[in-house]
C-alpha positions as CSV (number, residue, x, y, z in Angstrom):
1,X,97.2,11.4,153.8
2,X,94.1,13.1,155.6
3,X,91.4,10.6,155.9
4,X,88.4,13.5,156.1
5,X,89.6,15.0,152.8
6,X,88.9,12.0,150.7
7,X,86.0,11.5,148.5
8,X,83.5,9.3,146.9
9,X,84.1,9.8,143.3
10,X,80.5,9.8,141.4
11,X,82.4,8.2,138.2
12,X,82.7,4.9,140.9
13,X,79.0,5.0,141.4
14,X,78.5,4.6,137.3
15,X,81.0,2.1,137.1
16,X,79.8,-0.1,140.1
17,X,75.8,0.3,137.9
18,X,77.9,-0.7,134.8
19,X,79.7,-3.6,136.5
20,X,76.4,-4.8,138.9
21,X,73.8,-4.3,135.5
22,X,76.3,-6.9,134.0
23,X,76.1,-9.5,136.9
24,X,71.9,-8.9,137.8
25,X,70.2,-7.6,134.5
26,X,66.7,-8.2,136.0
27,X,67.8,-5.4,139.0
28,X,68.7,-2.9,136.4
29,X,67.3,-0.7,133.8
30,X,69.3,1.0,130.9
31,X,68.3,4.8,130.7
32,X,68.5,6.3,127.5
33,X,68.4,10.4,127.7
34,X,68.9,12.8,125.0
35,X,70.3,16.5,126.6
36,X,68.5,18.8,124.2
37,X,69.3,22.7,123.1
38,X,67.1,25.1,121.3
39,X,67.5,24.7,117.5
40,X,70.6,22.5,118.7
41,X,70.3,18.8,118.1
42,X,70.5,16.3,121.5
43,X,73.2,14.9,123.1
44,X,72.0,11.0,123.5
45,X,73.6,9.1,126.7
46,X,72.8,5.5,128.5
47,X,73.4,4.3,132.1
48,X,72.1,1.6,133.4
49,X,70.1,2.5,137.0
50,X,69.0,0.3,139.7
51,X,65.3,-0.3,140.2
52,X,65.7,-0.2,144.0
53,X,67.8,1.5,146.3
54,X,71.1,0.2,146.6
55,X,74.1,0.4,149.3
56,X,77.5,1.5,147.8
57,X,80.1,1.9,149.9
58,X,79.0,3.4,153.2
59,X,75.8,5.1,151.5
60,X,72.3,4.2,150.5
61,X,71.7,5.6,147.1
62,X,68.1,5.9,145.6
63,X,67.7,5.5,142.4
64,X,66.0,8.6,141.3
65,X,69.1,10.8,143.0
66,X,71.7,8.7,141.1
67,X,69.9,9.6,137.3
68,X,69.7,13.7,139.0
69,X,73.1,13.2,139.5
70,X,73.7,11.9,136.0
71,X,71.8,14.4,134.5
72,X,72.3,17.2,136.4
73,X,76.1,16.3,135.7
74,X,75.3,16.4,131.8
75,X,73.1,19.9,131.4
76,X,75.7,22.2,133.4
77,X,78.8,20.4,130.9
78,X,76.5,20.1,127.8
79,X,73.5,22.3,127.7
80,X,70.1,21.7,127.4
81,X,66.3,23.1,127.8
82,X,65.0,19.7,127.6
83,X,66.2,16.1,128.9
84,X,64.1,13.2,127.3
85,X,64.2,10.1,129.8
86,X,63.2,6.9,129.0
87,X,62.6,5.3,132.5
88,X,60.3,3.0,134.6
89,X,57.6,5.8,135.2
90,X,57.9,5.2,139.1
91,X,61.6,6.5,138.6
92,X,60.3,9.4,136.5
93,X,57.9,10.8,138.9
94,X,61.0,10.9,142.0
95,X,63.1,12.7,139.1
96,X,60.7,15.2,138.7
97,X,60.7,15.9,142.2
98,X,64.4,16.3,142.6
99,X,64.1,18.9,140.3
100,X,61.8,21.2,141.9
101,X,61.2,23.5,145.0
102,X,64.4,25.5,144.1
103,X,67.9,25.1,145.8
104,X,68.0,22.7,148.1
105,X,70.6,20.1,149.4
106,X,68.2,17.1,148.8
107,X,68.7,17.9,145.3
108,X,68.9,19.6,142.3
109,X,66.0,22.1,142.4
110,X,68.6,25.0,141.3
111,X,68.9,23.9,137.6
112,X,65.8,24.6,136.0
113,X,65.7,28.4,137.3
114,X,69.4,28.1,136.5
115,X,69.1,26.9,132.9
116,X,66.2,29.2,131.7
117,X,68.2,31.6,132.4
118,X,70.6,30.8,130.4
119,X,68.5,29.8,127.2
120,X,65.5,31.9,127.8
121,X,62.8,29.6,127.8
122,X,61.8,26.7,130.5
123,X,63.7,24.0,131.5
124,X,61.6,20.7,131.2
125,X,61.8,16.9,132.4
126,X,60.3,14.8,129.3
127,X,59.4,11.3,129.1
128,X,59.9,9.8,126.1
129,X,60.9,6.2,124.3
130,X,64.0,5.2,123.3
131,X,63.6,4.8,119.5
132,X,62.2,8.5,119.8
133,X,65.4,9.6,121.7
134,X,68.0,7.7,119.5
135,X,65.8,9.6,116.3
136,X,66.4,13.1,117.7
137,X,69.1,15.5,115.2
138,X,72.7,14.8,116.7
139,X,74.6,18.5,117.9
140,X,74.6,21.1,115.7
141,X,78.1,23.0,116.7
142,X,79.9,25.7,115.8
143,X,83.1,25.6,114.3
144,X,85.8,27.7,115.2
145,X,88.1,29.4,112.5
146,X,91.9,28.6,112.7
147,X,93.5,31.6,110.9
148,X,94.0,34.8,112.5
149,X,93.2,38.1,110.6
150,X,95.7,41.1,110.4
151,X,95.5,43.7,112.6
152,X,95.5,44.8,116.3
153,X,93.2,43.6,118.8
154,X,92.5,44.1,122.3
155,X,91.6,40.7,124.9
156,X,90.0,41.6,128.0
157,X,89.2,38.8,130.7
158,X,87.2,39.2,133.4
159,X,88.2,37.4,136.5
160,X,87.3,37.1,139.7
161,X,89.9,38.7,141.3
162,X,91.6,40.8,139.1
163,X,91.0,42.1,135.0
164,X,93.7,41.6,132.5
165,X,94.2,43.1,129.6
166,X,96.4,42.9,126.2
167,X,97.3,43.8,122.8
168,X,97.7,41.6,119.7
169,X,98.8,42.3,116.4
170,X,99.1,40.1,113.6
171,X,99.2,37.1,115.8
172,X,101.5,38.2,117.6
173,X,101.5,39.0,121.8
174,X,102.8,42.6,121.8
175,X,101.8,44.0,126.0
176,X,99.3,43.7,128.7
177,X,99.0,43.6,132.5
178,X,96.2,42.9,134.9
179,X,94.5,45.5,137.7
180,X,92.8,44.1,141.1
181,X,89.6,44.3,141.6
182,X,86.5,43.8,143.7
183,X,83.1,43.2,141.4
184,X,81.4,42.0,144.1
185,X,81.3,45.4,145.6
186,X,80.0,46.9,142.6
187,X,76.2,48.2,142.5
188,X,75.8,49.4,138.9
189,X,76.9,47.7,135.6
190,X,78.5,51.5,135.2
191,X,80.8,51.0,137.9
192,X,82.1,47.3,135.8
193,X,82.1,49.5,132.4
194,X,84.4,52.0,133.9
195,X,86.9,50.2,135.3
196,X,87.3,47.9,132.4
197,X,87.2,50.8,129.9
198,X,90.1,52.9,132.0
199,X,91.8,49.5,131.8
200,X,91.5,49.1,128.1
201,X,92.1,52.9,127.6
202,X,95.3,52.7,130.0
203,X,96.9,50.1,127.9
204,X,96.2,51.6,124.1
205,X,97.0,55.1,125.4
206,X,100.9,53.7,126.8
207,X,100.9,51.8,123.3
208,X,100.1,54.6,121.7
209,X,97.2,54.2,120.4
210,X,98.0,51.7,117.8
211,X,95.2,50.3,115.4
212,X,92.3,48.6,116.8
213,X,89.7,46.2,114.5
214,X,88.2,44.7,117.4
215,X,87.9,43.5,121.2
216,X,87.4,39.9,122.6
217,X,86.1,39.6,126.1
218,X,86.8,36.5,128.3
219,X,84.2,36.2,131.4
220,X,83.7,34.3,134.1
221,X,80.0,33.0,134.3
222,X,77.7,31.4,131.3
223,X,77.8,33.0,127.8
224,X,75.3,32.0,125.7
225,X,74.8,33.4,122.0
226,X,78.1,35.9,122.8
227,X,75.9,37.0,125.8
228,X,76.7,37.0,129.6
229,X,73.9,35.3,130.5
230,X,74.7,34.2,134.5
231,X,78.2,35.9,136.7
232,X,78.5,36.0,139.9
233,X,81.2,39.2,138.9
234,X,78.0,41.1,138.7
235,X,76.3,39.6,142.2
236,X,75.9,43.1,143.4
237,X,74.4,45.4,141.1
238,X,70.9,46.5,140.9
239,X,70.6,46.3,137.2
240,X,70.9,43.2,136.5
241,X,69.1,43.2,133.4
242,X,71.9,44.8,131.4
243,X,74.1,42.3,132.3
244,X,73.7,40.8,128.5
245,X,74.2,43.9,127.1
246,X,77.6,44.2,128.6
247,X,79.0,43.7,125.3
248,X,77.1,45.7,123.6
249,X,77.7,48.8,125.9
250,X,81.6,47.9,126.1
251,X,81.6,48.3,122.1
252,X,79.4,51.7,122.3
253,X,82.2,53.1,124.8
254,X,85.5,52.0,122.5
255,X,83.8,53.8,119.2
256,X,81.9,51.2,118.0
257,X,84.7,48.5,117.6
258,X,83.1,45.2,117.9
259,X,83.6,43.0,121.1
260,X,82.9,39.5,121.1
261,X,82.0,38.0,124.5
262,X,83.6,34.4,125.2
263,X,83.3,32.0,127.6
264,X,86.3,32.0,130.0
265,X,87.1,28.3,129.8
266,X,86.3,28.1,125.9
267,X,89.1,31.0,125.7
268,X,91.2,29.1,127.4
269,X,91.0,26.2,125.1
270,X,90.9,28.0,122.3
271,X,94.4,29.3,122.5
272,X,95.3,25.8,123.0
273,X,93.6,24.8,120.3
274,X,95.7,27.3,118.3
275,X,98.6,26.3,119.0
276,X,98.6,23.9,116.4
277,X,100.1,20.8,118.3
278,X,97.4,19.2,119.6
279,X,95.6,16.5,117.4
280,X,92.4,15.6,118.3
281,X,89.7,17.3,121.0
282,X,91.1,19.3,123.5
283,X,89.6,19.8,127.1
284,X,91.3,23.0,128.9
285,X,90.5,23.2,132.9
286,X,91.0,26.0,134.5
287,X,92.0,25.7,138.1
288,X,92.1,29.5,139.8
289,X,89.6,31.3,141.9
290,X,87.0,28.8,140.3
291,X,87.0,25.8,137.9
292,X,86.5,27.5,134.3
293,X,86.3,24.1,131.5
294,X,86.2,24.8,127.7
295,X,86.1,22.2,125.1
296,X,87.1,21.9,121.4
297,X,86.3,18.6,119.7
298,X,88.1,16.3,116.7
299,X,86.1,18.2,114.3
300,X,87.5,21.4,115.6
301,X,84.1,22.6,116.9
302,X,83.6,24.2,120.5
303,X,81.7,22.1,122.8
304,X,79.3,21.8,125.3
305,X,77.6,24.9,128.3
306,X,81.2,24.0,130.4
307,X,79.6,25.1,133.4
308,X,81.6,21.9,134.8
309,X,82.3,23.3,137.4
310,X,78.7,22.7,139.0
311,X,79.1,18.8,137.8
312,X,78.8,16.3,141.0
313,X,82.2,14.7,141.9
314,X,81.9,14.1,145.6
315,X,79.2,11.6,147.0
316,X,80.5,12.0,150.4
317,X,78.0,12.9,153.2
318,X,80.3,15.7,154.7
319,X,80.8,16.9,150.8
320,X,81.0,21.2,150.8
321,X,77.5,22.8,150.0
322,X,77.2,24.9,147.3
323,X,76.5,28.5,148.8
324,X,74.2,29.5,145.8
325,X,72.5,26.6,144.8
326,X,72.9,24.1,148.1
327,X,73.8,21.1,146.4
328,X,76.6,19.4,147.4
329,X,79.8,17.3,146.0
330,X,80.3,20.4,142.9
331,X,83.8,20.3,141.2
332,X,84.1,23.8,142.4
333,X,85.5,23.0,145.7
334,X,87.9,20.2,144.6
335,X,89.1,21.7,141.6
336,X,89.9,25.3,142.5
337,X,91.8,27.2,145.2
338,X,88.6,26.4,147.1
339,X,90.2,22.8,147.6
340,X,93.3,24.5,149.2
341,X,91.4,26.8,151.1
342,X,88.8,24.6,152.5
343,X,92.2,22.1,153.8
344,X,94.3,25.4,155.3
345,X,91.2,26.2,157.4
346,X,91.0,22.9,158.3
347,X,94.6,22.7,159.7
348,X,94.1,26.4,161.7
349,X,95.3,28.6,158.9
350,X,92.8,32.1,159.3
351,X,91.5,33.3,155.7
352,X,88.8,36.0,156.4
353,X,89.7,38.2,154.7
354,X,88.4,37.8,151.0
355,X,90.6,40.6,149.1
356,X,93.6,38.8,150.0
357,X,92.6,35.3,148.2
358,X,95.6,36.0,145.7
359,X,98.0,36.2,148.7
360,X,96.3,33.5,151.1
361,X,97.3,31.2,147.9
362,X,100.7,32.2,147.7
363,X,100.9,31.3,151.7
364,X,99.4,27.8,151.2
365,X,102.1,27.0,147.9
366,X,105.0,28.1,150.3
367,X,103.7,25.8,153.3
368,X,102.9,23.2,151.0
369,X,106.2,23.4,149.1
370,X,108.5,23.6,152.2
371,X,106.8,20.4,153.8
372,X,105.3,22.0,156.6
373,X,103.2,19.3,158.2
374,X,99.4,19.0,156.6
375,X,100.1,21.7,154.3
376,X,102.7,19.4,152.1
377,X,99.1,16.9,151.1
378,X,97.2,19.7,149.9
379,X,98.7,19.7,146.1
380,X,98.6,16.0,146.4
381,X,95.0,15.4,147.2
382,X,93.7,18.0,144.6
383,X,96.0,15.8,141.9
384,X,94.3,13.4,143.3
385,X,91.0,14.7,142.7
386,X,91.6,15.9,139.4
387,X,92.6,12.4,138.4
388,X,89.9,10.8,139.8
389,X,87.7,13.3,138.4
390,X,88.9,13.0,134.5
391,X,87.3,10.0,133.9
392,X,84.1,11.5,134.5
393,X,84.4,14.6,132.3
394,X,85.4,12.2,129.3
395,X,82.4,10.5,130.2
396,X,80.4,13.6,129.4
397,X,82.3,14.9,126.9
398,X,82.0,11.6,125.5
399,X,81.2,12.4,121.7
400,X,84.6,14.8,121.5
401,X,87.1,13.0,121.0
402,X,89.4,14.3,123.6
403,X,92.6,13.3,123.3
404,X,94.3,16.5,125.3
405,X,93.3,17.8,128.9
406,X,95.2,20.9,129.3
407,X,95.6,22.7,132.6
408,X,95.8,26.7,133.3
409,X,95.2,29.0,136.3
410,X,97.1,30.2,139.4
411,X,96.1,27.1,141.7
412,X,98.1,24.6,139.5
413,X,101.1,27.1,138.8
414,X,104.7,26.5,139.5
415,X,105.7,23.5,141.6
416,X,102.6,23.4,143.5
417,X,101.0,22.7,140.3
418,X,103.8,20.6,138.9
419,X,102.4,18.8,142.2
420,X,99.2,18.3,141.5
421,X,99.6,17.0,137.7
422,X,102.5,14.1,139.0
423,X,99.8,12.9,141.4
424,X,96.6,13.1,139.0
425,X,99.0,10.8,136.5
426,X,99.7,8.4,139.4
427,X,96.2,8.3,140.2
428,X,95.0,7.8,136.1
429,X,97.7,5.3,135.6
430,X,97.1,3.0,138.6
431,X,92.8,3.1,138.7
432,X,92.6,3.3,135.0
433,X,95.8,2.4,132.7
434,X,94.8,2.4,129.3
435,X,92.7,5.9,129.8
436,X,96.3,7.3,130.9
437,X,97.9,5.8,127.8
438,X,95.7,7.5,125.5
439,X,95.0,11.1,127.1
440,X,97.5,13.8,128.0
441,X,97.1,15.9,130.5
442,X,99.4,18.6,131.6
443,X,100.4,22.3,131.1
444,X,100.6,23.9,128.1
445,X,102.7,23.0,125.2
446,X,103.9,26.2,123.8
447,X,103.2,29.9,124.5
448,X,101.2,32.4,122.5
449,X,103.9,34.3,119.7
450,X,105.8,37.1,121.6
451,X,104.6,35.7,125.2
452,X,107.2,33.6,127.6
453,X,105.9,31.0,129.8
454,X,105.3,33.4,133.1
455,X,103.8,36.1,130.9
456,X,101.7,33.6,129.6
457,X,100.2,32.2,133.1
458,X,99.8,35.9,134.3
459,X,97.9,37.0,130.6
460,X,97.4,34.0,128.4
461,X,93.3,34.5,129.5
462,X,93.5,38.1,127.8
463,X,95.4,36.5,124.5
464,X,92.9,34.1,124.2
465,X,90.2,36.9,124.3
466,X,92.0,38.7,121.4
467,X,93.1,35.4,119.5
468,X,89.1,35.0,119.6
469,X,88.2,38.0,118.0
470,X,90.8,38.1,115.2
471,X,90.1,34.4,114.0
472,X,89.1,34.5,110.5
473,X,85.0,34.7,109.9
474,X,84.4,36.9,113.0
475,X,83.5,40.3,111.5
């Protein structure tokens, strides 16, 4: 395969500290953090860190980069206002500076502008000891019913390039579609309010206007406290300081029923979740316009930020920039139809045009699937990314208990994605054996009640939505 679309995997970095701390202790220092959320509990972790700069592979890595890495790899998966670090205090000082100065591809400036606003309140670098960080309250998280109520309910999921809607009853998938659109384009919170209301009102009206007890809303972006706190669906309007209201306003405009605001990769999960047949945590990815992750653990509690898809997998000097927040190596691009994008363009394929993303995919999958040349590689280097890339996100999610990694989203659909999940297997069963013997990773195993496996792919975000708001205990 290509040569210039291979990566450094960060998860080799830890494991080449693990494996070198082992042979020259006196060159290595074991970092104890705690990733800490308002009125949350702390998420402790340990790695050990070179005291010097080190080469590995063809780079030099400094020390102070590789714990930025680490922990800028933990806050967008887990959360936190506050990282306690206990460190040398000549590593601490370089830490601090990779976190300042704002975006920047030297790096991680972005995250503490990026993390207040999620949590409302600074984003802070602490020093601390590590008996004080192993004393620190474990995660306080919140557990998610498993018993539907009665009644009809409405999911709604926001996507990037298209909204979807439908209708549940008792449990049970009764219609839906999707509509095309353009957010980007929009200048007023108004202009996202109308067309998800005609949406919502298009559906119940060709139902009939059946009962309604309430409305789940799947999003794209961060959702914090069941509000949209960060979306880049809402890049272009001017007042952006309703965008946590959105709920809110959505509920005011259907008659006061309630709408709860999810995350769109905890939706995802959730439904899995639901399904009854997984034992143990479950991680969902999904793999469409971007990289959405959710994450329910053994205890049945959801899990974690999941903005995962800003978590460092590449190393690789040539890595893709973010175009936001400048770093580079984010799961984004290897994880999404980004990864086939960025390869197409690389073997001459024009995609300028971005209203036709949705088609432009459907090109690559035919190209790929009829072995033209190039084009046949692309589903096998994203499996391989995304098996390379799994031992990391178990890593983070380390206290979950994930048994399950479950896989939605047009990229990975049909044989193209079939694709991509053979070759992630191959890759987790040659590099690390016993990690493929006890985690399963694949498409889901059943459907929503009333839904068939196509209907599913196209709407299963929406059901989630609605499965969300009709679990027992939200009132």
């Amino acid at each position: 395969m290509e040569e210039r679309w291979q990566i450094i995997p960060v998860h080799d970095l830890w494991q080449a500290f693990r494996r070198m701390a082992e042979e020259n202790p006196a060159g290595f220092y074991e970092v104890n953090l705690a990733f800490h959320k308002p009125t949350a509990g702390a998420y402790k972790r340990r790695i050990p860190i070179p005291l010097k700069p080190i080469r590995f592979m063809n780079l030099e890595i400094e020390p102070s980069f590789a714990l930025a890495a680490f922990i800028n790899n933990h806050v967008v998966a887990l959360g936190a206002h506050q990282v306690w670090v206990d460190c040398p205090r000549s590593i601490f000082r370089k830490l601090e500076d990779m976190f300042k100065g704002g975006p920047s591809s030297d790096g991680f400036g972005y995250l503490p502008g990026f993390m207040e606003s999620v949590y409302g309140v600074p984003f802070t670098l602490r020093a601390g000891h590590r008996e004080g960080i192993s004393s620190l309250p474990d995660p306080s998280l919140p557990k998610i019913g498993s018993k539907l109520r009665k009644g009809g309910f409405l999911g709604i999921d926001l996507g990037r390039s298209d909204v979807k809607v439908a209708y549940i009853r008792d449990g049970r998938f009764v219609e839906g579609f999707k509509k095309r659109w353009a957010p980007e384009g929009f200048s007023s919170i108004e202009m996202h309010l109308n067309f998800v209301l005609t949406a919502a009102v298009e559906l119940m009206s060709w139902l009939g206007e059946p009962p309604l007890t309430g409305v789940g809303l799947s999003t794209a972006g961060v959702v914090y406290e069941e509000r949209i706190r960060i979306s880049g669906l809402f890049s272009g309007v001017m007042d952006g300081e309703k965008i946590p209201l959105f709920g809110e306003m959505l509920s005011m405009r259907l008659r006061g029923k309630p709408v709860y605001v999810i995350h769109d990769g905890d939706a995802a999960v959730l439904q899995a979740k639901l399904d009854g047949r997984y034992e143990g945590g479950v991680l969902g990815i999904s793999m469409g316009s971007g990289v959405g992750f959710g994450c329910v653990n053994s205890k049945g509690e959801l899990e974690g930020l999941n903005e995962t898809g800003k978590a460092v997998l590449d190393l690789s000097l040539n890595a893709p920039i973010h175009r936001s927040y400048k770093f580079k190596g984010a799961a984004i691009f290897y994880l999404s139809q980004n990864a086939a994008f960025r390869m197409a363009e690389e073997l001459g394929m024009r995609l300028d045009d971005p209203a036709r993303r949705t088609i432009f995919l459907k090109e690559i999958k035919d190209k790929a699937l009829k072995g033209e040349p190039g084009f046949r590689e692309i589903p096998l280097r994203i499996g391989e990314y995304l098996g390379l890339s799994v031992p990391e996100f178990l890593d983070i999610y380390g206290d979950s208990g994930i048994r399950h990694i479950v896989l939605y989203g047009r990229l990975v659909s049909g044989r193209f994605g079939e694709i991509i999940i053979e070759r992630a297997l191959e890759v987790l069963r040659e590099r690390w054996p016993q990690l493929a013997a006890e985690v399963e990773l694949g498409f889901p195993m059943g459907t929503p009640e009333g839904m068939d496996g196509e209907t599913n792919a196209e709407l299963g975000q929406a059901v989630a939505a609605a499965y969300y708001a009709a679990l027992s205990g939200k009132r």
